[in-house]
mmJSON file of the N, C-alpha and C atoms, coordinates in Angstrom:
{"data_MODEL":{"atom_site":{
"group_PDB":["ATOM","ATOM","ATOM","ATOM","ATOM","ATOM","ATOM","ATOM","ATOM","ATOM","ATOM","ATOM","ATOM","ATOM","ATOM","ATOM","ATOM","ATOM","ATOM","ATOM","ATOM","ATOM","ATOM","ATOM","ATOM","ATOM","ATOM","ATOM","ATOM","ATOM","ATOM","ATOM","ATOM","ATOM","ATOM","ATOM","ATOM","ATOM","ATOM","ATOM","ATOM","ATOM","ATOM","ATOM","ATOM","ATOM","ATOM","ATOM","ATOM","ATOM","ATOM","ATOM","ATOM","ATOM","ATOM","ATOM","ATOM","ATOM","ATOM","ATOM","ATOM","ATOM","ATOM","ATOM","ATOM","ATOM","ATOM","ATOM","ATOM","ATOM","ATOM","ATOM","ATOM","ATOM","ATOM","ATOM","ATOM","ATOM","ATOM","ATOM","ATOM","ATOM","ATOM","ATOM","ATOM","ATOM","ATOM","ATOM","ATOM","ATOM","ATOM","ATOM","ATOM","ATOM","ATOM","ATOM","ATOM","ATOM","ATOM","ATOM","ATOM","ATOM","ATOM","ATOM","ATOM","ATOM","ATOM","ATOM","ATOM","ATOM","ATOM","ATOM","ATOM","ATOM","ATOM","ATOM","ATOM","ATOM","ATOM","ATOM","ATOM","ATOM","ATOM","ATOM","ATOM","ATOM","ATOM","ATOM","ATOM","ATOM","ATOM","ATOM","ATOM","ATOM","ATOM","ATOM","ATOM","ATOM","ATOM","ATOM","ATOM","ATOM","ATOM","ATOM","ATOM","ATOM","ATOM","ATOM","ATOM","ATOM","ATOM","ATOM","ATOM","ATOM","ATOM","ATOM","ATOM","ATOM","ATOM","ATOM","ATOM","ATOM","ATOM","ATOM","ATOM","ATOM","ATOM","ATOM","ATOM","ATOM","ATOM","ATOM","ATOM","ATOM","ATOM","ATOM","ATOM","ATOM","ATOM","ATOM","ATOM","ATOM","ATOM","ATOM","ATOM","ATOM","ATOM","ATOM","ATOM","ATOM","ATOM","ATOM","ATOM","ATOM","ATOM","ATOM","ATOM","ATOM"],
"id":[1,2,3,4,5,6,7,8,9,10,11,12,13,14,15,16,17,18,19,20,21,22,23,24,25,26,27,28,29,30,31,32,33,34,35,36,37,38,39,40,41,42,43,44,45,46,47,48,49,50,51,52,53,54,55,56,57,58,59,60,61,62,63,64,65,66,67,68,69,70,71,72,73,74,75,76,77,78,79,80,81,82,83,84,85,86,87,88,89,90,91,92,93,94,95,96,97,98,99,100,101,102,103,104,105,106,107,108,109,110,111,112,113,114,115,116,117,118,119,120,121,122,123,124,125,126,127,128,129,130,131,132,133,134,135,136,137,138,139,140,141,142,143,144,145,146,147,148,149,150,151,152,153,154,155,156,157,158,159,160,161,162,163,164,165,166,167,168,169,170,171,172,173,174,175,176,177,178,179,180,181,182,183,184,185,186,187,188,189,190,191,192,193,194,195,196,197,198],
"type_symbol":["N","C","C","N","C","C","N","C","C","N","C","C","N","C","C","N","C","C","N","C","C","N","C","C","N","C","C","N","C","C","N","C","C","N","C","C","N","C","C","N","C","C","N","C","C","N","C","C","N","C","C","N","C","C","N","C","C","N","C","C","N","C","C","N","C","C","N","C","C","N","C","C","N","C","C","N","C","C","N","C","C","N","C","C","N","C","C","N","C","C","N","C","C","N","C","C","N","C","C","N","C","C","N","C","C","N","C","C","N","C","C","N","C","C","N","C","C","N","C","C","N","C","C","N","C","C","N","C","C","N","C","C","N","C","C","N","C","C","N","C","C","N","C","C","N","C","C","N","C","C","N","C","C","N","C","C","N","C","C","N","C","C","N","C","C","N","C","C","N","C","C","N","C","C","N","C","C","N","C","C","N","C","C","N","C","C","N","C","C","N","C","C","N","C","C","N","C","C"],
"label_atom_id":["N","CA","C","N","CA","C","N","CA","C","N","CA","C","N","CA","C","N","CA","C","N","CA","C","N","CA","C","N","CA","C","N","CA","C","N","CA","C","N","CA","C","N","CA","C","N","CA","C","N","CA","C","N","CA","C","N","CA","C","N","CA","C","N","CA","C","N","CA","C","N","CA","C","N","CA","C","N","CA","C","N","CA","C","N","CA","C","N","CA","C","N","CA","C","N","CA","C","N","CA","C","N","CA","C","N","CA","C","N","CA","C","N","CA","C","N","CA","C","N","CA","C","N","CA","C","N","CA","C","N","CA","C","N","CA","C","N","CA","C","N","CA","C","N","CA","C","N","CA","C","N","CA","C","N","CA","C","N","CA","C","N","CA","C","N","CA","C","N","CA","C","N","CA","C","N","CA","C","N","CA","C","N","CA","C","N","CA","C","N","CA","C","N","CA","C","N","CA","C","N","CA","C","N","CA","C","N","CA","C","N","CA","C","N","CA","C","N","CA","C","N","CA","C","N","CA","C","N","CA","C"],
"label_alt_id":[null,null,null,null,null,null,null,null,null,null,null,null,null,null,null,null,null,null,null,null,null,null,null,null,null,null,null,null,null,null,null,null,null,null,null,null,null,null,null,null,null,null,null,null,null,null,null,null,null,null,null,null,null,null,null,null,null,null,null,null,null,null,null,null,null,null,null,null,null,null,null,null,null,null,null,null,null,null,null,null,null,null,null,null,null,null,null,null,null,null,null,null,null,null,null,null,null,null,null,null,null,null,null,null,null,null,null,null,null,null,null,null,null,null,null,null,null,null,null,null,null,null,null,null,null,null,null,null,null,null,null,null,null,null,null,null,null,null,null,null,null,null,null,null,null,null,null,null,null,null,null,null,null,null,null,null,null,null,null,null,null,null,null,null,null,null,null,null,null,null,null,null,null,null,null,null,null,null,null,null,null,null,null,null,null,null,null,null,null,null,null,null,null,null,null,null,null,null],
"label_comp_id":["UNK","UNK","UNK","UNK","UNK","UNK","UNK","UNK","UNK","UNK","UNK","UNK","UNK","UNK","UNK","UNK","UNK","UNK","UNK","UNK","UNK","UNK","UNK","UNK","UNK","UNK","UNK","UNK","UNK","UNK","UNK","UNK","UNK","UNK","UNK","UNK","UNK","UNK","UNK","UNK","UNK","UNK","UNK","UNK","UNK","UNK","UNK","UNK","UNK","UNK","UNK","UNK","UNK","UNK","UNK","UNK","UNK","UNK","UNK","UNK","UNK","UNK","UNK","UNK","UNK","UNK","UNK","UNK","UNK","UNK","UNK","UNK","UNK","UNK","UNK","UNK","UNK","UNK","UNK","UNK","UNK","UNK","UNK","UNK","UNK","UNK","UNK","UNK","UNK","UNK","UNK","UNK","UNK","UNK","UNK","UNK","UNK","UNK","UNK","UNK","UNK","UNK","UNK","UNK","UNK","UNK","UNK","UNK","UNK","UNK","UNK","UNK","UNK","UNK","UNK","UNK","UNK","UNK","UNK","UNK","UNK","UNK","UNK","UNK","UNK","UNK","UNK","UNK","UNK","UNK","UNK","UNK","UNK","UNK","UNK","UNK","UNK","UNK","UNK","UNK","UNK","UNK","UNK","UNK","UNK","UNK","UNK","UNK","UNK","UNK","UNK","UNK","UNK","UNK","UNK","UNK","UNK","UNK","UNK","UNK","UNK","UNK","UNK","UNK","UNK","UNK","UNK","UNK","UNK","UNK","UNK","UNK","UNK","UNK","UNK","UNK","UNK","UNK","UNK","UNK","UNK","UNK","UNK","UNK","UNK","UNK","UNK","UNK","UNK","UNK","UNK","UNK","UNK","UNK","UNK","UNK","UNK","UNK"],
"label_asym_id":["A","A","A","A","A","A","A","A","A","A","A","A","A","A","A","A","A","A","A","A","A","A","A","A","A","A","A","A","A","A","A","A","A","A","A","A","A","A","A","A","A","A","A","A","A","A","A","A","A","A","A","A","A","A","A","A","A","A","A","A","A","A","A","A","A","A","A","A","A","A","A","A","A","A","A","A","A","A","A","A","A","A","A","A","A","A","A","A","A","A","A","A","A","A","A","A","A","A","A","A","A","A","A","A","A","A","A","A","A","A","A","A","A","A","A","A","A","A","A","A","A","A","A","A","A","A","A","A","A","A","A","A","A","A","A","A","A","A","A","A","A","A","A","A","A","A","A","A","A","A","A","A","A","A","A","A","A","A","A","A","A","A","A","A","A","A","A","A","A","A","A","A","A","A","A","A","A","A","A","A","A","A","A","A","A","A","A","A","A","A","A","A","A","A","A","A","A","A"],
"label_entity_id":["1","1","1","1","1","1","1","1","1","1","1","1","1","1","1","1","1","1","1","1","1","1","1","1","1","1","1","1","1","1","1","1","1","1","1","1","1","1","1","1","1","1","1","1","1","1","1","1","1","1","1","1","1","1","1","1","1","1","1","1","1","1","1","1","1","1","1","1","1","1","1","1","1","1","1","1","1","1","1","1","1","1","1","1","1","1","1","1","1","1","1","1","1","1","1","1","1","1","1","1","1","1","1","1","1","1","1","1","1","1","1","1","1","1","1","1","1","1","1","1","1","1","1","1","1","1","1","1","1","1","1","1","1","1","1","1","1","1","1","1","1","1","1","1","1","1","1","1","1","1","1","1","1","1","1","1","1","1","1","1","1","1","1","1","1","1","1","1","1","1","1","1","1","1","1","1","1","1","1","1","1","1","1","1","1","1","1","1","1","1","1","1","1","1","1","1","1","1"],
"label_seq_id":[1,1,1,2,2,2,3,3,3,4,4,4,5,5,5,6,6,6,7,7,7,8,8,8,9,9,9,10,10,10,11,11,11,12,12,12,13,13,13,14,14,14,15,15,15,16,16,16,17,17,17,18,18,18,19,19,19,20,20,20,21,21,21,22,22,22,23,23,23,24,24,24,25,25,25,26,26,26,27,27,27,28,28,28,29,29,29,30,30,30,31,31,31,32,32,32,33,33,33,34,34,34,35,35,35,36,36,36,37,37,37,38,38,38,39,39,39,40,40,40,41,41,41,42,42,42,43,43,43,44,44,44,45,45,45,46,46,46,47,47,47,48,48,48,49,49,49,50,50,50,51,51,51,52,52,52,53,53,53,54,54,54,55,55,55,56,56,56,57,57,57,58,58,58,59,59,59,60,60,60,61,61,61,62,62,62,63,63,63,64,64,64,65,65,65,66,66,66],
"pdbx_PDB_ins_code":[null,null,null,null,null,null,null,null,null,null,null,null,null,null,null,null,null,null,null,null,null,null,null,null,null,null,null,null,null,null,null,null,null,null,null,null,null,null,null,null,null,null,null,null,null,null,null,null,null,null,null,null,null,null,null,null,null,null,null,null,null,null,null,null,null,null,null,null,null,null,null,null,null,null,null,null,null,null,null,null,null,null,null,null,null,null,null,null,null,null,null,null,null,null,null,null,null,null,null,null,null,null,null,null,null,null,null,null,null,null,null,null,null,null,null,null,null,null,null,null,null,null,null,null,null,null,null,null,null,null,null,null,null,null,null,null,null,null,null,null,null,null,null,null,null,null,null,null,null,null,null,null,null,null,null,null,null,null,null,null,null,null,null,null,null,null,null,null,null,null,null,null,null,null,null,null,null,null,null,null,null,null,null,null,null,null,null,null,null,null,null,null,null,null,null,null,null,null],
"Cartn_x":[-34.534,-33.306,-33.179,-32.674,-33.083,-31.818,-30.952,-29.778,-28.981,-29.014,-28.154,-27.69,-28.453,-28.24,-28.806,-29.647,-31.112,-32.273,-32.38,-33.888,-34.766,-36.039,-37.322,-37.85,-38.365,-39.217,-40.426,-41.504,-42.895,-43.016,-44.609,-44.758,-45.673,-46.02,-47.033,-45.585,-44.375,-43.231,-42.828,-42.795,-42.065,-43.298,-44.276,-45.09,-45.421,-45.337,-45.084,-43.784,-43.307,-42.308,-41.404,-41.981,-41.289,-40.165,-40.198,-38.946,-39.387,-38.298,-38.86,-37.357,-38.126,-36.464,-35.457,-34.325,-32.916,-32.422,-33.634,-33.453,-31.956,-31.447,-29.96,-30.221,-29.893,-30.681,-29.101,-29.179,-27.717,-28.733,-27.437,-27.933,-26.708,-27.749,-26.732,-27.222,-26.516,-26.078,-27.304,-28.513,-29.352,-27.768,-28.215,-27.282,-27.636,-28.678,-28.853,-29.067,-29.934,-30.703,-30.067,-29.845,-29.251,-30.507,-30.068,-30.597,-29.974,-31.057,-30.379,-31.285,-31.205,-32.016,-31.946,-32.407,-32.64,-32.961,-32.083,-32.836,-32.498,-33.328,-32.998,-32.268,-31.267,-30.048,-30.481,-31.368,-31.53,-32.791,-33.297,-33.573,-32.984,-31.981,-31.013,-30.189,-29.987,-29.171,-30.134,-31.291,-32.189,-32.559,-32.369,-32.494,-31.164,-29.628,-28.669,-28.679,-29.214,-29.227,-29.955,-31.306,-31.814,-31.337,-30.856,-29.895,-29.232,-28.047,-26.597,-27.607,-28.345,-28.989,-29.768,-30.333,-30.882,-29.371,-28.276,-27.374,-26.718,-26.746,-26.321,-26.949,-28.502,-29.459,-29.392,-28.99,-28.484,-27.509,-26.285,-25.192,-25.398,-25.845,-25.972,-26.875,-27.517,-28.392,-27.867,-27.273,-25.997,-24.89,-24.555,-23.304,-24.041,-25.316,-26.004,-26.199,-26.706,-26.929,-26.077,-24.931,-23.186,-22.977],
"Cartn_y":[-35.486,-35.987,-35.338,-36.111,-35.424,-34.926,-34.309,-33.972,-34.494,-36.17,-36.991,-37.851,-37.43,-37.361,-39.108,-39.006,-40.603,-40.019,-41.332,-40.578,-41.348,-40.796,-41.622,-42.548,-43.154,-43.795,-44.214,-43.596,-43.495,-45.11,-45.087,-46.37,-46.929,-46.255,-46.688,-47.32,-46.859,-47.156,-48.533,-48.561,-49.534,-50.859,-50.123,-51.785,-52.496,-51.614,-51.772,-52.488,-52.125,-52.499,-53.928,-54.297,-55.233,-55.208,-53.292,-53.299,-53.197,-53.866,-53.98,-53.454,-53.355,-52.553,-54.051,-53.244,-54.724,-54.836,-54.401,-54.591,-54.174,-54.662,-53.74,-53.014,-52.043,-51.297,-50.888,-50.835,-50.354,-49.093,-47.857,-46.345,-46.712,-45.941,-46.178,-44.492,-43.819,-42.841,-42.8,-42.276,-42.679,-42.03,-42.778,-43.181,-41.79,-40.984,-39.979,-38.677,-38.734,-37.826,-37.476,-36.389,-36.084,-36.593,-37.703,-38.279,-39.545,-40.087,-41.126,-42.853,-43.669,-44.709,-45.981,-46.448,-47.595,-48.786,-49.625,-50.841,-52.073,-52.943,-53.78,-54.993,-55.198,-56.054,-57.432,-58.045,-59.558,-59.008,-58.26,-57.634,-57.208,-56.485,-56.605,-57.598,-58.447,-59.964,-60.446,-60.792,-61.601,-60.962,-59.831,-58.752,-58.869,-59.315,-59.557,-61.042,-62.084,-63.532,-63.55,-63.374,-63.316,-62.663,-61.123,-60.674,-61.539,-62.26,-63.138,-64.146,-65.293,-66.042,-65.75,-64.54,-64.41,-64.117,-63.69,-63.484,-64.503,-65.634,-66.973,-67.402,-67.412,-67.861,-67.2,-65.93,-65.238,-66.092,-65.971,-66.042,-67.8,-68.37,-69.787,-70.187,-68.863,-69.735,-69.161,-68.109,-67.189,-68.524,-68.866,-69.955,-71.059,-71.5,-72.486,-71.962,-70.764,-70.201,-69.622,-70.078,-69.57,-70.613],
"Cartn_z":[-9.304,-8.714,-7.346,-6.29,-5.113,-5.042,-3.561,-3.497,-3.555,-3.2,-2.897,-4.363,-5.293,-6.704,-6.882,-5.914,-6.175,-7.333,-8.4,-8.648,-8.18,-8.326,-7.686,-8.919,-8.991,-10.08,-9.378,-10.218,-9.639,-9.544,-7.987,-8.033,-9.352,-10.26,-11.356,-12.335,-12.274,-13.021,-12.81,-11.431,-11.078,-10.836,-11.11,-11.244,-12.696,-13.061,-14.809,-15.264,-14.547,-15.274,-14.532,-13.349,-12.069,-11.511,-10.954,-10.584,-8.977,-8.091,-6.611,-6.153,-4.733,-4.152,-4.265,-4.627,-4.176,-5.837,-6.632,-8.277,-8.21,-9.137,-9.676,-11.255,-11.43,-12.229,-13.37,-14.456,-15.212,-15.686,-15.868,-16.588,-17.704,-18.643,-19.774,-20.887,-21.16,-21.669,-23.35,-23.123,-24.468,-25.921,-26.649,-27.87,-28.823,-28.702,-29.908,-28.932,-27.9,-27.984,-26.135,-25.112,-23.949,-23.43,-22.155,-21.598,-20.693,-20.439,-19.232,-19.406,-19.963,-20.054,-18.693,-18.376,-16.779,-17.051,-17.089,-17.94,-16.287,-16.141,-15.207,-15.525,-14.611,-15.002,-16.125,-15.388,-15.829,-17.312,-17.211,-18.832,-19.675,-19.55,-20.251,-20.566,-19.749,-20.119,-21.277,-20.486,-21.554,-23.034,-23.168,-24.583,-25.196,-24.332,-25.569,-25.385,-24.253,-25.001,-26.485,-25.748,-27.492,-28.715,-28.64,-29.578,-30.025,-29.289,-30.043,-31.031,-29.968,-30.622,-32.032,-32.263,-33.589,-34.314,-33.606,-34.784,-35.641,-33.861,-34.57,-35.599,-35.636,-36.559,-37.967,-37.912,-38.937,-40.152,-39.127,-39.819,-40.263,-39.203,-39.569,-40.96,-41.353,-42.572,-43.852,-43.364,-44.499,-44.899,-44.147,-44.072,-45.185,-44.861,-45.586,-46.816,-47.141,-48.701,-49.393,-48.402,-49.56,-50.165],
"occupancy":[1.0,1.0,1.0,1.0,1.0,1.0,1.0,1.0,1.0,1.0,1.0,1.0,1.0,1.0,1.0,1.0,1.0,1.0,1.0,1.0,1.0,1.0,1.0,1.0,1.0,1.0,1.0,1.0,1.0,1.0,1.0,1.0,1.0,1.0,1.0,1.0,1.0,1.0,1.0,1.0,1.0,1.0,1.0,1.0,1.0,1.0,1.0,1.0,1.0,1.0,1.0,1.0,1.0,1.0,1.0,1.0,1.0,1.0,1.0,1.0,1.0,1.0,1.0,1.0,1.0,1.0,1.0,1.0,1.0,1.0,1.0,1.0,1.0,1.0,1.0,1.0,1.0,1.0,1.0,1.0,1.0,1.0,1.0,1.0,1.0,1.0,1.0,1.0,1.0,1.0,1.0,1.0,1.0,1.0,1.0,1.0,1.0,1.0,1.0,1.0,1.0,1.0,1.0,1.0,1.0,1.0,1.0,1.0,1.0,1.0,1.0,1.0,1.0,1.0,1.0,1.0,1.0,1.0,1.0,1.0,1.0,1.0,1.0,1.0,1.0,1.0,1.0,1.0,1.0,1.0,1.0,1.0,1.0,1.0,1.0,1.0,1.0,1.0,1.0,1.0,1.0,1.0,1.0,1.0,1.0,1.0,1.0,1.0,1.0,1.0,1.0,1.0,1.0,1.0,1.0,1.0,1.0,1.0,1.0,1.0,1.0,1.0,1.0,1.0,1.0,1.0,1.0,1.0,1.0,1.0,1.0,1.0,1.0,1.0,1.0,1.0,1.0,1.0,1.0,1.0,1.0,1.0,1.0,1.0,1.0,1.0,1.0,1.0,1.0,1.0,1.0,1.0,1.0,1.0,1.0,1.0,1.0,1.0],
"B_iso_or_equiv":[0.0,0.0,0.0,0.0,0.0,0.0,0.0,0.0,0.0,0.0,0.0,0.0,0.0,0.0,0.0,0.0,0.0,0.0,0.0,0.0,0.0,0.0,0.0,0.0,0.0,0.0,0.0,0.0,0.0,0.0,0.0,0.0,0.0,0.0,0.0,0.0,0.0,0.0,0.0,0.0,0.0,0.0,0.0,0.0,0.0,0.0,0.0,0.0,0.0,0.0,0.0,0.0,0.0,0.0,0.0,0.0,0.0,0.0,0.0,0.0,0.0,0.0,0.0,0.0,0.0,0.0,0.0,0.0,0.0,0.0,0.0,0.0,0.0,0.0,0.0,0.0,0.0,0.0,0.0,0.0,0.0,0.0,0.0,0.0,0.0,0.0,0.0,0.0,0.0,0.0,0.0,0.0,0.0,0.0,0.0,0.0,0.0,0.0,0.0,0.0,0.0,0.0,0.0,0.0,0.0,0.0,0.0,0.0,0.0,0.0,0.0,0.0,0.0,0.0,0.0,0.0,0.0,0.0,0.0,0.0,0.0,0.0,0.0,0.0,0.0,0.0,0.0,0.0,0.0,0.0,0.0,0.0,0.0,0.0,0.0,0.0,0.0,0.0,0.0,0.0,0.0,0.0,0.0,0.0,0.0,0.0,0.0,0.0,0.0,0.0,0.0,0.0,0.0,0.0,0.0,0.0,0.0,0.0,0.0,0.0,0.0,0.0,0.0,0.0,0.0,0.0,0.0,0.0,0.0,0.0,0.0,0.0,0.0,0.0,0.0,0.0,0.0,0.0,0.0,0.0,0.0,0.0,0.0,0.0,0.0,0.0,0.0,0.0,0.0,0.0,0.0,0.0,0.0,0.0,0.0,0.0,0.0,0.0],
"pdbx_formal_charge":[null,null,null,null,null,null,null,null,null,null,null,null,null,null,null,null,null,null,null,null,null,null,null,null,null,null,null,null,null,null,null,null,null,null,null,null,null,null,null,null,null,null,null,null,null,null,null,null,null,null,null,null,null,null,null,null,null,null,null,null,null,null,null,null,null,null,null,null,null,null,null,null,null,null,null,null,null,null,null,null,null,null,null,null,null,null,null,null,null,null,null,null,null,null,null,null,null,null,null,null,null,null,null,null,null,null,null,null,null,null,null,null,null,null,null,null,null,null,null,null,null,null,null,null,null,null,null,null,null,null,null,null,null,null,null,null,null,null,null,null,null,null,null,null,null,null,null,null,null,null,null,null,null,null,null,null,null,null,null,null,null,null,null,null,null,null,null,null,null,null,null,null,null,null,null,null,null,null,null,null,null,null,null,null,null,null,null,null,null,null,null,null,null,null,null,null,null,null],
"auth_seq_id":[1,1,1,2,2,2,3,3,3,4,4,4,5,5,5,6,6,6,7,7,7,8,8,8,9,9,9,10,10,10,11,11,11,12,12,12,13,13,13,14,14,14,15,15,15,16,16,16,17,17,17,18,18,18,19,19,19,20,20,20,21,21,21,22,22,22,23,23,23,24,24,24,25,25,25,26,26,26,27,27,27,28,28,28,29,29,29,30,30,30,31,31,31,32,32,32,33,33,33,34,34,34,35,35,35,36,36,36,37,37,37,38,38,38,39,39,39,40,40,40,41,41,41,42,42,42,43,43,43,44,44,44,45,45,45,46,46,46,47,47,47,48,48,48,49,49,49,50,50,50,51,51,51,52,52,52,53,53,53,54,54,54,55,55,55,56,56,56,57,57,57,58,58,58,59,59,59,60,60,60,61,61,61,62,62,62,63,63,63,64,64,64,65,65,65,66,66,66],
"auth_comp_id":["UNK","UNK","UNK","UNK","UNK","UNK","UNK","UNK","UNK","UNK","UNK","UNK","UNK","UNK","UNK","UNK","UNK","UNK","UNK","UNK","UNK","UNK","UNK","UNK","UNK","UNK","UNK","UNK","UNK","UNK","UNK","UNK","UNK","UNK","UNK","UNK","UNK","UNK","UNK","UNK","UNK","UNK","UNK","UNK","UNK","UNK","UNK","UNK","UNK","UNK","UNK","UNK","UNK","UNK","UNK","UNK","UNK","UNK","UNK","UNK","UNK","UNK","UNK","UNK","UNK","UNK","UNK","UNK","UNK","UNK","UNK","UNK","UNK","UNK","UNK","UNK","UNK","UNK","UNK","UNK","UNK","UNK","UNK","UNK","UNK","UNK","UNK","UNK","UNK","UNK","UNK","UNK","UNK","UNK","UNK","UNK","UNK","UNK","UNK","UNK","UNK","UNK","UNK","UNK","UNK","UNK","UNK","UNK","UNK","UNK","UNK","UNK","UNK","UNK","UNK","UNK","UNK","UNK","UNK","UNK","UNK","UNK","UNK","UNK","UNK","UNK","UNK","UNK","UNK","UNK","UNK","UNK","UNK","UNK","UNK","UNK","UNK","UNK","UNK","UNK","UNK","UNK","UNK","UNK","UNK","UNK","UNK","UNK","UNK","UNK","UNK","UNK","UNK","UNK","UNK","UNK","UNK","UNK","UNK","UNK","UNK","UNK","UNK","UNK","UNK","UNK","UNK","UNK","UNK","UNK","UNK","UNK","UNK","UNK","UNK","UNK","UNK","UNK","UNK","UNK","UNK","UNK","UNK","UNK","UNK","UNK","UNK","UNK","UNK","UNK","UNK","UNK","UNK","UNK","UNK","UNK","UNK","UNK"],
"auth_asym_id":["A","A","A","A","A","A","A","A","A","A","A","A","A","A","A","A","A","A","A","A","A","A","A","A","A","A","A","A","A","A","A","A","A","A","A","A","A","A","A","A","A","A","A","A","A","A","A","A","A","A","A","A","A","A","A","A","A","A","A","A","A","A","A","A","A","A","A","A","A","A","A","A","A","A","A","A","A","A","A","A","A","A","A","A","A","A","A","A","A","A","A","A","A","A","A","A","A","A","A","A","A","A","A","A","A","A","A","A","A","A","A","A","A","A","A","A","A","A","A","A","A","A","A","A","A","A","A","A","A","A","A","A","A","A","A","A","A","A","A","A","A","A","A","A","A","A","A","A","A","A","A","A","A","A","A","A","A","A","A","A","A","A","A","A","A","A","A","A","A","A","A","A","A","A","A","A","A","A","A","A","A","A","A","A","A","A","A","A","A","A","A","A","A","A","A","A","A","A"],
"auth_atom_id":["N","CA","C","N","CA","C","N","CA","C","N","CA","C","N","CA","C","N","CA","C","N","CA","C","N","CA","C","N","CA","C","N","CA","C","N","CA","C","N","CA","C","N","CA","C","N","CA","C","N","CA","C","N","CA","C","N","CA","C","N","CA","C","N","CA","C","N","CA","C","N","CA","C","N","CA","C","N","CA","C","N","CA","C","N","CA","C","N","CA","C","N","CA","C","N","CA","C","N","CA","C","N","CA","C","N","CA","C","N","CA","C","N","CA","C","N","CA","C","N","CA","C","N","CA","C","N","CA","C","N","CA","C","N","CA","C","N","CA","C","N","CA","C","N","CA","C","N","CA","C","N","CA","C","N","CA","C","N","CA","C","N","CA","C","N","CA","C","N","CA","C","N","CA","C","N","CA","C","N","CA","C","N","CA","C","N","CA","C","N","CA","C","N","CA","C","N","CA","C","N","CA","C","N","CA","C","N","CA","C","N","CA","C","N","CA","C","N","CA","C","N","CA","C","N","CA","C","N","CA","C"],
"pdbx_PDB_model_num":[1,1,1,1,1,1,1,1,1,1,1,1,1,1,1,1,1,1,1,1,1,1,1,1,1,1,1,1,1,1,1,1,1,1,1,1,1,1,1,1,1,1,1,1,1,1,1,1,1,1,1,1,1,1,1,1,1,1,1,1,1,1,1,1,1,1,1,1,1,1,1,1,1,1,1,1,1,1,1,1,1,1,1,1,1,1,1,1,1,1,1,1,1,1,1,1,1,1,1,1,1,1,1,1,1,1,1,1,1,1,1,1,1,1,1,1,1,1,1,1,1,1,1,1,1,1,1,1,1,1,1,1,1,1,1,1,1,1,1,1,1,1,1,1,1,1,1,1,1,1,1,1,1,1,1,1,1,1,1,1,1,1,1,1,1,1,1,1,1,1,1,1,1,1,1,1,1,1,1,1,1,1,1,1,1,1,1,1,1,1,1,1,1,1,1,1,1,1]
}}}
């Protein structure tokens, strides 16, 4: 973390993963363990579209086998 409280993310990171400058990036607080997780905006969208959708698919076949 530099002073200005930026972190770097190596370039082997950011090609892996397709993050380019301009990305918008969300930090989100890891859930168990002290830490910091970076997920990129429109990946994260697309990880809870698909989320809801399997839930719909869920509940929709629950509904059918009641």
């Amino acid at each position: 973390m530099g002073e200005r409280g930026q972190v770097v993310i190596p370039s082997e990171a950011r090609e892996e993963f397709g993050i380019q400058a301009g990305d918008k990036l969300m930090v989100m607080r890891h859930p168990v363990h002290p830490g910091v997780m970076l997920f990129k905006i429109d990946s994260a969208r697309e990880f809870i579209d698909e989320f809801v959708q399997t839930l719909d698919k869920l509940e929709s076949s629950e509904a059918a086998t009641s």
